[in-house]
MIDOSE-1310 file (N, C-alpha, C; in nm, 2 decimals, decimal comma, always signed):
residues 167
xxxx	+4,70/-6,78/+0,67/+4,55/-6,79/+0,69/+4,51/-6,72/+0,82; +4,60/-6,68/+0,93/+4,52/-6,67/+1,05/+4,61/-6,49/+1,07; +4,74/-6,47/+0,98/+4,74/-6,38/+0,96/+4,70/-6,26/+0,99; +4,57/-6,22/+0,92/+4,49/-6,08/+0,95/+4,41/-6,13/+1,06
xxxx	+4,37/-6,25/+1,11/+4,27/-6,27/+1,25/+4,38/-6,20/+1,35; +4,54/-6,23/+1,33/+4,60/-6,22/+1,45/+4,60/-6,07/+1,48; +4,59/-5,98/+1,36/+4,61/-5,82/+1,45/+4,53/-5,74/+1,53; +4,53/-5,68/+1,60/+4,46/-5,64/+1,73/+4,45/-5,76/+1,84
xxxx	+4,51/-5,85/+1,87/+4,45/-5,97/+1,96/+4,57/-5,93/+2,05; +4,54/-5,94/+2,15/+4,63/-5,95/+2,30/+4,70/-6,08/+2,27; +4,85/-6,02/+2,30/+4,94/-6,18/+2,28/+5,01/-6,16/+2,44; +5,00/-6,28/+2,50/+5,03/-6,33/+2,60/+4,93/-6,30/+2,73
xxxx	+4,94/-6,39/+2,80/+4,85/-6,33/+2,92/+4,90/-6,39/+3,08; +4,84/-6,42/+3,13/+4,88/-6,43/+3,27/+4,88/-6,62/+3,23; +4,98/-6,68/+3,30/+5,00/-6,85/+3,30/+5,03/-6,86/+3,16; +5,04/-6,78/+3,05/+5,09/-6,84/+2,89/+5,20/-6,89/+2,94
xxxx	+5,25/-6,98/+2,80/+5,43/-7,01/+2,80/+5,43/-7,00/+2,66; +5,54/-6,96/+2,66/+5,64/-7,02/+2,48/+5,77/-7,06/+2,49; +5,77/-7,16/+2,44/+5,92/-7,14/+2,46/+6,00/-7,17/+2,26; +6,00/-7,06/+2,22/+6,10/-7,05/+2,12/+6,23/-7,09/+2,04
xxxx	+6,28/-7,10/+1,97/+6,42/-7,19/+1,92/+6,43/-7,14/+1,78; +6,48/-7,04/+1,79/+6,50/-7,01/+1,59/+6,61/-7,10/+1,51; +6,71/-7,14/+1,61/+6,80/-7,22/+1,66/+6,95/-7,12/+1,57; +6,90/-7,02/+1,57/+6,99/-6,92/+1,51/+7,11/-6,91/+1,56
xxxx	+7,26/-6,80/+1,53/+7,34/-6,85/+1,55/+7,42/-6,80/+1,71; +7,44/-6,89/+1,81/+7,49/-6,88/+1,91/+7,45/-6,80/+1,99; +7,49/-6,65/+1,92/+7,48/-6,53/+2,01/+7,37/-6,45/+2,01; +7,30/-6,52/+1,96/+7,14/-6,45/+1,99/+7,05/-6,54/+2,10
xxxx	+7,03/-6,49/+2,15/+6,92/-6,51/+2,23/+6,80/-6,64/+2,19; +6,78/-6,76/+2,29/+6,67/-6,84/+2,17/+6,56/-6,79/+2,18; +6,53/-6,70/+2,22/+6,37/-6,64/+2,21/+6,38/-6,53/+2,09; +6,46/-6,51/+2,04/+6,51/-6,41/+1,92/+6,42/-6,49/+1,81
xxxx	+6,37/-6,42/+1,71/+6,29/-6,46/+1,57/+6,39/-6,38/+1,48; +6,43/-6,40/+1,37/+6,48/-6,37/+1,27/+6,45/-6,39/+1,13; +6,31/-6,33/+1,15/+6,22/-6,37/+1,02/+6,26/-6,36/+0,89; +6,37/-6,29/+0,84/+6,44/-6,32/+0,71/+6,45/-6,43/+0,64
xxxx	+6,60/-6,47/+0,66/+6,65/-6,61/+0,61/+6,57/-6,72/+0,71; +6,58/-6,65/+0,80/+6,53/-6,78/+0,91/+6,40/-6,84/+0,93; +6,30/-6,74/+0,83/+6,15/-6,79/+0,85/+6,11/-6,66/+0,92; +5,91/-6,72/+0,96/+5,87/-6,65/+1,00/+5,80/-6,70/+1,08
xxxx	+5,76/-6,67/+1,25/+5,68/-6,72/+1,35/+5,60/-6,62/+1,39; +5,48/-6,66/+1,39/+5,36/-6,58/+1,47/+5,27/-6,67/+1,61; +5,22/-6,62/+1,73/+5,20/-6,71/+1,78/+5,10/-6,60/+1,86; +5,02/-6,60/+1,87/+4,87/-6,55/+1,99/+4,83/-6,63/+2,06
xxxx	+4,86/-6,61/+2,18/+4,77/-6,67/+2,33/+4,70/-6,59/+2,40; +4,58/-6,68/+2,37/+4,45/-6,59/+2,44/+4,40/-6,69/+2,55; +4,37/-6,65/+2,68/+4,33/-6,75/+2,78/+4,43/-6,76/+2,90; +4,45/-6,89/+2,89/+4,51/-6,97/+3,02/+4,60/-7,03/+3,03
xxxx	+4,71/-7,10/+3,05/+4,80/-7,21/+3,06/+4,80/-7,24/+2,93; +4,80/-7,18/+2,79/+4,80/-7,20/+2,64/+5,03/-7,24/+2,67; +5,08/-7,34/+2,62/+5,18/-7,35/+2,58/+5,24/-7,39/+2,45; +5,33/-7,35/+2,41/+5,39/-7,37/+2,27/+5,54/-7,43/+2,27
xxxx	+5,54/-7,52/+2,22/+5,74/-7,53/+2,23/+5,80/-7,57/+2,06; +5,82/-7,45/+2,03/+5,84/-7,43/+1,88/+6,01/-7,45/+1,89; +6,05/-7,54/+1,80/+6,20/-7,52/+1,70/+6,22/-7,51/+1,57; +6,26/-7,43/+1,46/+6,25/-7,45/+1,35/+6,44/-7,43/+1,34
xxxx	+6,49/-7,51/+1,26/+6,65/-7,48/+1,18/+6,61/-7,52/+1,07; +6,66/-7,43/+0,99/+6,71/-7,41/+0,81/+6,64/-7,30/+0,79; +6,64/-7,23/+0,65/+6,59/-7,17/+0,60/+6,42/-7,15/+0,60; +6,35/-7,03/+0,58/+6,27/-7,01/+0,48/+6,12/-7,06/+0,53
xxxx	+6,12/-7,13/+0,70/+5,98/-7,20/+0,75/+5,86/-7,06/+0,80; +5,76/-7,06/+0,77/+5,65/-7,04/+0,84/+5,59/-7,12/+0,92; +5,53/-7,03/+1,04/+5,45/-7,08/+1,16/+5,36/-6,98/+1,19; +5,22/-7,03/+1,22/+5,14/-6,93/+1,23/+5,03/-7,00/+1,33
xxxx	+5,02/-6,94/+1,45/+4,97/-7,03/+1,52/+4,86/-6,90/+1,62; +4,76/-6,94/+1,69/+4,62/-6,90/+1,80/+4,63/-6,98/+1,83; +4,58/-7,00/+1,95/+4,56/-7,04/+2,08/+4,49/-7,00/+2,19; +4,36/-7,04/+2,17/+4,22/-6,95/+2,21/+4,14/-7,05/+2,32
xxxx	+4,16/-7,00/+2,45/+4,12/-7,11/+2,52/+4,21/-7,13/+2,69; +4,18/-7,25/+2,74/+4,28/-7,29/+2,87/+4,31/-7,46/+2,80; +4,47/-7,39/+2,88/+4,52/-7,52/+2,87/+4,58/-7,60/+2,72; +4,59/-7,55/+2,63/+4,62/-7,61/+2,50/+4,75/-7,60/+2,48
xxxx	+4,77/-7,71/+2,42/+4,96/-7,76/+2,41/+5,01/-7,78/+2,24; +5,09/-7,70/+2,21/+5,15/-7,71/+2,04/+5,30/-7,72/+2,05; +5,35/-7,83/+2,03/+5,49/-7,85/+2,01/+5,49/-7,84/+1,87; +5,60/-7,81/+1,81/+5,63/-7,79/+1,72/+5,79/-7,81/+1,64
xxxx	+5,88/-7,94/+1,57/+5,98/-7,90/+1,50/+5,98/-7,92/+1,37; +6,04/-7,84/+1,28/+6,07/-7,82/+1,16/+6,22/-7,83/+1,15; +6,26/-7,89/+1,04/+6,35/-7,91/+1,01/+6,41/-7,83/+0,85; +6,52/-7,87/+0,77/+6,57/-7,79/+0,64/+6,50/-7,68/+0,65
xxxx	+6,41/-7,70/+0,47/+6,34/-7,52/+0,46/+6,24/-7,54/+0,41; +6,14/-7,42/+0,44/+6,02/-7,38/+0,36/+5,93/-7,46/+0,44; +5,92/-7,51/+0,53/+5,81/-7,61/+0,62/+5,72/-7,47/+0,65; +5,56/-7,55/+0,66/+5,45/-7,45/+0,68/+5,39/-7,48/+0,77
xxxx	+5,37/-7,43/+0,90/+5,25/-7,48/+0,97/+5,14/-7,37/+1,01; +5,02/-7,40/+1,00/+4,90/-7,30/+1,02/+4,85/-7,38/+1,14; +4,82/-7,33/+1,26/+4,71/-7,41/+1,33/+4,65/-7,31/+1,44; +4,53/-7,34/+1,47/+4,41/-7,28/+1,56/+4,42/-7,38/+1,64
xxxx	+4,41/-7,38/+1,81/+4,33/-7,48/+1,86/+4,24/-7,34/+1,91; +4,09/-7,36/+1,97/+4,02/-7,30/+2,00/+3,95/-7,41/+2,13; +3,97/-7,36/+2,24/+3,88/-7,46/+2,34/+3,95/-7,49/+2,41; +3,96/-7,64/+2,53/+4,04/-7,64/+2,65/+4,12/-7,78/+2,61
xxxx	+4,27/-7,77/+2,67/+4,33/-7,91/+2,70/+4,29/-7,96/+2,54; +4,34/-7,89/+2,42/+4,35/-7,95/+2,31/+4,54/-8,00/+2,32; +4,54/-8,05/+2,24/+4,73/-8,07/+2,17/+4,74/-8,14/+2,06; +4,87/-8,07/+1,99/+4,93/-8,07/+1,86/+5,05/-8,12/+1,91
xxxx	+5,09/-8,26/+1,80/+5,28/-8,25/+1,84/+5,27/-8,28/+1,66; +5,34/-8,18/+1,64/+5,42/-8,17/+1,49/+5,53/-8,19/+1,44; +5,59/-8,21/+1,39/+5,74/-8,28/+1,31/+5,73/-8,32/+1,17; +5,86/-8,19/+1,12/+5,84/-8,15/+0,95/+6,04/-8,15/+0,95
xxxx	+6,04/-8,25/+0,87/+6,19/-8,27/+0,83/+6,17/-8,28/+0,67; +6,25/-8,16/+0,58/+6,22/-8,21/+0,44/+6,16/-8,06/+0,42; +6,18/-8,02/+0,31/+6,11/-7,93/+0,16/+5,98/-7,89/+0,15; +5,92/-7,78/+0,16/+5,78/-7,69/+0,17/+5,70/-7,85/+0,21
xxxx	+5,71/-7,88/+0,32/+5,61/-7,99/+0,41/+5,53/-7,87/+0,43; +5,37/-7,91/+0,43/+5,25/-7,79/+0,56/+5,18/-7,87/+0,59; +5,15/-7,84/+0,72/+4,98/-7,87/+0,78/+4,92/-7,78/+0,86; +4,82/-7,80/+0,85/+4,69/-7,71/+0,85/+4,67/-7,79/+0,97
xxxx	+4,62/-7,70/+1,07/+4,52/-7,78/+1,19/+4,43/-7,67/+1,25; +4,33/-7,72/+1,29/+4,19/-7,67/+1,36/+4,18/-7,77/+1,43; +4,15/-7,74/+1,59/+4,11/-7,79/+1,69/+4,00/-7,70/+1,75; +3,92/-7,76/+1,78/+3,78/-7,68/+1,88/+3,70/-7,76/+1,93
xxxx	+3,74/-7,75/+2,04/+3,65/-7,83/+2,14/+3,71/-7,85/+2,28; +3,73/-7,98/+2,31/+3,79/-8,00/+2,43/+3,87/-8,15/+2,43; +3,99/-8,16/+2,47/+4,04/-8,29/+2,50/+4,09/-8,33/+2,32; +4,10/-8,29/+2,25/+4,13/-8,34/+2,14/+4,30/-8,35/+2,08
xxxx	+4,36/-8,45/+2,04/+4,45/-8,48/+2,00/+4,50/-8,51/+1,90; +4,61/-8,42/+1,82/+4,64/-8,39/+1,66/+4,79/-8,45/+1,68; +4,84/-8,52/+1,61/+4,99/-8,56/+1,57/+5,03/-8,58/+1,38; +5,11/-8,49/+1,30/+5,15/-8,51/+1,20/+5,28/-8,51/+1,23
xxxx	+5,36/-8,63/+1,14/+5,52/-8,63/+1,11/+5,53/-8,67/+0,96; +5,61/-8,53/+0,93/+5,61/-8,52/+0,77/+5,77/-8,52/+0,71; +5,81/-8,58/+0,63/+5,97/-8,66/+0,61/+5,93/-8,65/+0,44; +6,02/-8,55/+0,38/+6,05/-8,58/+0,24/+6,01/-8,42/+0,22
xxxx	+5,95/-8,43/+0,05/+5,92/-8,30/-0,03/+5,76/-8,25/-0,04; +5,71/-8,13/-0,02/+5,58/-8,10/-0,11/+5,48/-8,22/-0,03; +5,47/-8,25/+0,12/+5,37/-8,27/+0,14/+5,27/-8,20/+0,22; +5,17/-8,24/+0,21/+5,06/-8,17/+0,32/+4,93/-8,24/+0,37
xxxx	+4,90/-8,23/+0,51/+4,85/-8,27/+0,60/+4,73/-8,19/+0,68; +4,64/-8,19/+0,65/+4,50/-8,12/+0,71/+4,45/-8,20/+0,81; +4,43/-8,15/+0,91/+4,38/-8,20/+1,03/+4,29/-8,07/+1,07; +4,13/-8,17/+1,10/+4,05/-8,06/+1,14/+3,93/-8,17/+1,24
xxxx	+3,94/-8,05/+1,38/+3,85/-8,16/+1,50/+3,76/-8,02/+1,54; +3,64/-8,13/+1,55/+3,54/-8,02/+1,54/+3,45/-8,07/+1,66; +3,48/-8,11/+1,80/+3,40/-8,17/+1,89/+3,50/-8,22/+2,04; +3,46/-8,30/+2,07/+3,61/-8,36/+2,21/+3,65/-8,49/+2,19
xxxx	+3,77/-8,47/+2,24/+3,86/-8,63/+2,32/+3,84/-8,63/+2,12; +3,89/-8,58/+2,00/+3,92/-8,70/+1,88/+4,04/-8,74/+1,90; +4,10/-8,78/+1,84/+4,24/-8,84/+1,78/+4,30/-8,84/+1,64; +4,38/-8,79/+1,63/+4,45/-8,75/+1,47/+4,56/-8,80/+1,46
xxxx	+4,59/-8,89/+1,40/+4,83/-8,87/+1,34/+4,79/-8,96/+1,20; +4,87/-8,82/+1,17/+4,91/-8,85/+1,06/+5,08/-8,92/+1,05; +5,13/-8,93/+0,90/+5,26/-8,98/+0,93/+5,31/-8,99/+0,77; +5,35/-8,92/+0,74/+5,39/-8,93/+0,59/+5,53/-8,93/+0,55
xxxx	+5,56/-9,00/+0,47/+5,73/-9,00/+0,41/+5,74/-9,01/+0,26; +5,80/-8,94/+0,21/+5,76/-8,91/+0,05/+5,78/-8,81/+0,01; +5,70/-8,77/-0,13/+5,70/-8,67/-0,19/+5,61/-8,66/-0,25; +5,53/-8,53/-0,23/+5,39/-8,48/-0,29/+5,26/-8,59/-0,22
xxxx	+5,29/-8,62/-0,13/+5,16/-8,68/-0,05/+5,13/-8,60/+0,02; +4,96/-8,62/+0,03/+4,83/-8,56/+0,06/+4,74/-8,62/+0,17; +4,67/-8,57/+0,30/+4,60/-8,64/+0,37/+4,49/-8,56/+0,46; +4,44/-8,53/+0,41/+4,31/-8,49/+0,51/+4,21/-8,55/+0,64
xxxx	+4,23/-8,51/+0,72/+4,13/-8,55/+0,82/+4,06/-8,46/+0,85; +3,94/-8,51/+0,88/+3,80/-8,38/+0,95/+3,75/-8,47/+1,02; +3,73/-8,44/+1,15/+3,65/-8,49/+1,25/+3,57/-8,44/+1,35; +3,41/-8,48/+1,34/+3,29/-8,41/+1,36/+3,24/-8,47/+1,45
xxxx	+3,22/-8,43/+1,59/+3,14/-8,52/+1,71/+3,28/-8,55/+1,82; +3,22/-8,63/+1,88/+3,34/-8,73/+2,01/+3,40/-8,81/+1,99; +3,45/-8,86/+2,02/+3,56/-8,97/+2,01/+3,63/-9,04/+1,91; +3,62/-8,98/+1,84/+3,65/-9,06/+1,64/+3,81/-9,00/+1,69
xxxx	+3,83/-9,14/+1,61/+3,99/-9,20/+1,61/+4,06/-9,24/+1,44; +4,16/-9,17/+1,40/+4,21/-9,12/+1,30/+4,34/-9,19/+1,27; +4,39/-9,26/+1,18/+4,52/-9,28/+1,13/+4,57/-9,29/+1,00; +4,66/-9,23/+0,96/+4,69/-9,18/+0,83/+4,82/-9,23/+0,83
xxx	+4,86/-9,31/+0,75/+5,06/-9,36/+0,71/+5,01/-9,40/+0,57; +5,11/-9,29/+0,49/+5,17/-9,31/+0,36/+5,32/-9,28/+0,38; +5,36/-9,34/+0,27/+5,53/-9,41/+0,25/+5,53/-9,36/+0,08
């Protein structure tokens, strides 16, 4: 999705961090990407203090992530194969903590604003998770375990508070 936004964009800047984990094998370096077998990672920091702390092991994950703004935090682990994450934060002191154990799991997130809080943990086959904050301070977690479950969030304005658990 954010794909063709990311070409031409300045990646990294003064106070970024990433800290990387393809969790590949031994003698590579962890900041190494080995987009083949191993997947594929994309990440743009535009701004300020933007941090990421990505791990993916197994096969076959995408990760595609911006980060437009000061201060925004995306952890991120993936587990087996084929796990998908897309996310934008756009704005200040947003954060994502993500966790995908299990078979083509994705979520989608958009954050814009300020102070806003996204959590999905996805366990099993074929699920997916939309999270979209469109204002400050919301709150999002999801939490799904299964297969082929579905959950959408969109949240418009301040302070809306979000919980999603399917089994």
């Amino acid at each position: 999705m954010f794909g063709a936004a990311l070409a031409g964009l300045p990646l990294g800047a003064a106070a970024q961090s990433a800290i990387v984990s393809d969790l590949a094998p031994p003698e590579l370096p962890a900041a190494e990407i080995r987009p083949a077998a191993a997947g594929s990672l994309t990440l743009a920091q535009i701004g300020s203090e933007n941090s990421a702390d990505i791990a993916q092991s197994g096969p076959g994950h995408q990760l595609d992530i911006v980060q437009d703004g000061i201060g925004n935090r995306m952890v991120v682990q993936q587990a087996e194969s084929l796990n998908k994450v897309v996310g934008l934060q756009a704005g200040n002191l947003n954060q994502a903590f993500i966790e995908q154990v299990g078979i083509e799991n994705t979520v989608m997130l958009v954050q814009t604003g300020i102070g806003n809080v996204a959590s999905a943990v996805q366990t099993g086959a074929s699920n997916a998770a939309s999270i979209e904050q469109v204002g400050n301070l919301n709150s999002a977690d999801v939490q799904q375990r299964g297969v082929g479950l579905n959950a959408v969030v969109r949240q418009v304005g301040d302070g809306n508070l979000a919980r999603v658990v399917q089994f």
